[in-house]
N, C-alpha and C positions, 0 to 999 in steps of 0.2 A: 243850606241845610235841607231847606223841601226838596232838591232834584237828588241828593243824595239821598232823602229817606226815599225817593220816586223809584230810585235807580236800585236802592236795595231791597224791596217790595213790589215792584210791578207786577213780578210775573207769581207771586203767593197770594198777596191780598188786593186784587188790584180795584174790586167793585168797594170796599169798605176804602180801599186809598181815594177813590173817587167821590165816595160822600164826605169825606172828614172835610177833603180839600173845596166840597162845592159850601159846603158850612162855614170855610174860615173865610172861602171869599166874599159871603153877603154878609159874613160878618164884618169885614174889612173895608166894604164900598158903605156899610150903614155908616161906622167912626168917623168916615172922609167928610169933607164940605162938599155941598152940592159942585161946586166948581172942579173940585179934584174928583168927581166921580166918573169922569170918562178917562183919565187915568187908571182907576180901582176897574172900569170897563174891560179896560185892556190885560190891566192883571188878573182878572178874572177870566179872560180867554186862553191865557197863559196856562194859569192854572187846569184847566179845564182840559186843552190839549193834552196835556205832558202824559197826564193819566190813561186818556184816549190812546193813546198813542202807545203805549206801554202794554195795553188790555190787548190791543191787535198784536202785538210783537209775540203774546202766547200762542198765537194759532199758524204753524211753521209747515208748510207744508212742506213735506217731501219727497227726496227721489226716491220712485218704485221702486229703483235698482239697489236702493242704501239695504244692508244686511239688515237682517232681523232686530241684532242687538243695538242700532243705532239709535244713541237718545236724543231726547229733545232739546236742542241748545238751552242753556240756563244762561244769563250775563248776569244775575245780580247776584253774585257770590263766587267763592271757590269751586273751581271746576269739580262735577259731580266724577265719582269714582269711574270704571269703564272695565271691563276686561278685552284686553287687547288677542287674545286666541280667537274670540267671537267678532270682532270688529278689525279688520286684516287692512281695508282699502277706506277710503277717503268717504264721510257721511255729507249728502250735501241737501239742503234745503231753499226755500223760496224760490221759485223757477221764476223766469220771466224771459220774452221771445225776441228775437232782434232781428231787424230787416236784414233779407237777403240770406238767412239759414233757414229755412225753413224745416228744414229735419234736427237741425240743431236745440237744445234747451239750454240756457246757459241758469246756475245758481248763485244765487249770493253769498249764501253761506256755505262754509266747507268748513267741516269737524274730524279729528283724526283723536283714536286712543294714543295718549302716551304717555308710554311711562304708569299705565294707570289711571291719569285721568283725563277726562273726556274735555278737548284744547278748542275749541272753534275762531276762526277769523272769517274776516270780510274776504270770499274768493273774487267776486266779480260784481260791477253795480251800475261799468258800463258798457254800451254796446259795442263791440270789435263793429271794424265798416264792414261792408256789405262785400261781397268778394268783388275786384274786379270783373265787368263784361266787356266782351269782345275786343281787347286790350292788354297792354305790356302789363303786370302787374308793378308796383313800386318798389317793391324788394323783389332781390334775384328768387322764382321758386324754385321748389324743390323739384327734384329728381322723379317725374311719372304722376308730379301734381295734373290735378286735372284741367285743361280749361278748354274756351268754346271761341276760337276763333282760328284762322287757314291761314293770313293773309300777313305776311311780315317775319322778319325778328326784334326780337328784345337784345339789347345788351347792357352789361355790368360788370362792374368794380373793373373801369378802366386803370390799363398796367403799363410802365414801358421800361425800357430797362436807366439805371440811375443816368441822367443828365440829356437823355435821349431827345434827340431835337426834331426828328422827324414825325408830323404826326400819323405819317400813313404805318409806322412801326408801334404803334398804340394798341396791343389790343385787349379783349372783353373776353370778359365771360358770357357767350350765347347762347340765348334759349329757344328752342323753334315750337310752336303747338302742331303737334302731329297726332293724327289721328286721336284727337280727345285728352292727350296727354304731352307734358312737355319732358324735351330731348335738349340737355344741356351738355355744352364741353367750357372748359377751362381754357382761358385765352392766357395762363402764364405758362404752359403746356407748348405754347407757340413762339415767346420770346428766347432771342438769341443774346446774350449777353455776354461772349465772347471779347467782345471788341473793347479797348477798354479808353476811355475818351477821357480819363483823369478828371473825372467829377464827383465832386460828393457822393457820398451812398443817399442823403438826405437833403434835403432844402436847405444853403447856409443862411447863416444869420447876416445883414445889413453891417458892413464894416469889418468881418470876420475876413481873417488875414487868409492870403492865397499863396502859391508859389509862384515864383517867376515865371517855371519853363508852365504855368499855366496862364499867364499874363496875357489878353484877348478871347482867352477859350470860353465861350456858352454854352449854361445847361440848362434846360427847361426842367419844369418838377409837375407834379400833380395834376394828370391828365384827367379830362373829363369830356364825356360826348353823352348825345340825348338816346335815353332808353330805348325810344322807340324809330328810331332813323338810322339811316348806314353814311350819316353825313361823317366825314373827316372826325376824329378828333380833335381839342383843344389842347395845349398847356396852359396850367394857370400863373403860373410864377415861370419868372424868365432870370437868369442871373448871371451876370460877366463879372471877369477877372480883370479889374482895370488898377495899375496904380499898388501892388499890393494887397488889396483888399475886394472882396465880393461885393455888389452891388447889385440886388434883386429889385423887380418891378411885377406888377400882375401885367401878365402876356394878353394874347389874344384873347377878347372874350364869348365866351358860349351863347353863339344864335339862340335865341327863340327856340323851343323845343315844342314839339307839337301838345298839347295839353292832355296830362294826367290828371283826372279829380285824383287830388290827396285829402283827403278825412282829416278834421281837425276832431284830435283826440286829446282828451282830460283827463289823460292816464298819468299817475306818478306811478310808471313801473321803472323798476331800480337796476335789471342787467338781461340781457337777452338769453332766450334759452341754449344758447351754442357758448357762455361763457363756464369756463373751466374752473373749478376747484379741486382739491384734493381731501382725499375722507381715510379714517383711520382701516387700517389693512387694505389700501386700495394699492399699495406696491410702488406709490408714490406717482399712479397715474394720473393725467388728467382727467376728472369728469365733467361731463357738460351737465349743467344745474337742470335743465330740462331732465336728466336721466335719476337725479335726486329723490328719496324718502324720506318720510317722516321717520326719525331716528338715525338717521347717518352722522356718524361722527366727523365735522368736518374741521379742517387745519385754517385758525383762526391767525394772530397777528402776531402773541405772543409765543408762538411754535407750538399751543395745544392745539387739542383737539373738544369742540364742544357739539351738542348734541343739535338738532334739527326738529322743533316742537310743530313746527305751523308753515303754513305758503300764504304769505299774506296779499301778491299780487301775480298768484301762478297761474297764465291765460295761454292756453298756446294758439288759441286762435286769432289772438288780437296782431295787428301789425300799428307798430308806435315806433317815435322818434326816438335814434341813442344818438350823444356825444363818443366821440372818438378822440381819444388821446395816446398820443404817438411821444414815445421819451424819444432820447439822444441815441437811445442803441437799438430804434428799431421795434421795442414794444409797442401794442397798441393793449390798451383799456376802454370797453363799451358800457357806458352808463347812460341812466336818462341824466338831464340836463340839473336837475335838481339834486340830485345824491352827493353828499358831502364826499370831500375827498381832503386829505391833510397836505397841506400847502407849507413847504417848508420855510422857505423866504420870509412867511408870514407867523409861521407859526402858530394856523389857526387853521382850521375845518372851512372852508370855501367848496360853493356848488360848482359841480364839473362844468358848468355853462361861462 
């Protein structure tokens, strides 16, 4: 009952929420026995915090660039009214600096009109890593991103075509830093897959029946080689036709790859900004969630369509880890590790990890 009355009052009475609570706690460590008073200690700084803490959450600083009409987050109640003509783009508050941006500000808070009234969530609270220096970055960049090194390439999202055994037929997506900025091509751009060597389009499964006139035949699957080297490629899985049936092994394993620092990130973000949805009168195109507003209608499970109130983990500067899930016909799905996903077998909500 006290953090709820804390939580509906902090930011209206918060100097009077602070004496009633510093009154009931000597009054509470006076009832106790001397022994249980370093108990009534401890609730007494409990106490003491919550209010503290509540008093500072009034004073919001924010961004110079937020319009005129942007108000001042409220959490202890019903969102305050808003007019959405006067407040057009995203209100953001409490700046704080992260290594390695230094022209960057990121906020914690981000406030959007909708609908009328004034919505806020948590934007950001931790630091994205520092950009790579003089180095491959860990995800493929973008097109004309900028970076600061002459000496090498990058490669990515190794390809080869289905069952392909050779690994010098393997190839990447290349990135080269030219003059300040990086020059990328497409390595499926390069694959010939004319020839047709009677192997799965996909990985088979352990036991999974084969034909005859494929009886001896080997395909390799899921090529991988290190970002920052022009060694060979790998395959990971190797899989023959023996007997009737497929029998798969992990193949050759990937050398040592020169060291990338990766960031350990304490992000629960839910889907990268290149994953696609559909929104009402968008002609039933794809959109990518990164291109999304507050108030897009978008096409939910049961074939409607619902609205778009808040971004509760929209960073585009952060780089974090997604699961990849590949069905039977060639789909993939990118989520973080933790995002429920419904598991039929089961019949139950199970994390994509």
């Amino acid at each position: 009952l006290y953090f709820l009355y804390i939580y509906y009052h902090r930011l209206r009475y918060p100097s009077i929420v602070l004496l009633l609570e510093l009154a009931l706690s000597c009054l509470t460590m006076m009832k106790m026995r001397n022994n249980d008073r370093s108990l009534g200690g401890l609730f007494l700084l409990l106490l003491i915090s919550a209010p503290l803490y509540c008093v500072c959450q009034n004073d919001m600083e924010q961004n110079p660039n937020n319009a005129a009409a942007c108000l001042v987050p409220d959490f202890s109640g019903a969102p305050p009214a808003c007019d959405s003509t006067e407040i057009t783009g995203q209100c953001e508050y409490n700046p704080f600096r992260c290594t390695g941006y230094s022209t960057v500000i990121f906020y914690i808070y981000s406030c959007d009109c909708f609908f009328g009234e004034y919505m806020c969530a948590v934007a950001s609270s931790v630091c994205p890593p520092p950009p790579p220096a003089e180095s491959c970055p860990l995800n493929k960049p973008q097109e004309a991103q900028e970076c600061d090194f002459t000496d090498g390439i990058c490669r990515y999202n190794a390809q080869a075509c289905p069952g392909e055994i050779d690994a010098n037929e393997v190839k990447f997506d290349v990135c080269e830093c030219m003059d300040g900025q990086f020059t990328c091509t497409s390595g499926r751009e390069e694959l010939n897959c004319a020839a047709d060597r009677n192997c799965p389009r996909t990985t088979p499964s352990d036991g999974l029946v084969c034909d005859q006139e494929q009886d001896g035949l080997t395909c390799k699957y899921n090529p991988t080689g290190c970002i920052n080297t022009i060694d060979p490629a790998v395959f990971s899985d190797e899989c023959t036709c023996g007997m009737g049936q497929w029998e798969c092994e992990a193949a050759t394993a990937l050398q040592d790859c020169p060291d990338i620092s990766e960031p350990e990130l304490n992000l629960d973000l839910c889907y990268p900004g290149d994953a696609t949805v559909q929104i009402q009168g968008g002609n039933d195109d794809d959109v990518p969630m990164e291109n999304l507003n507050i108030g897009d209608m978008v096409l939910v499970a049961d074939g409607t369509y619902e609205p778009i109130y808040s971004f509760g983990h929209k960073d585009p500067t952060t780089i974090a880890k997604f699961v990849e899930l590949k069905t039977i016909d060639d789909a993939s799905l990118y989520l973080s590790a933790q995002h429920m996903v419904w598991e039929v077998s089961q019949g139950a909500y199970v994390p994509a990890s």
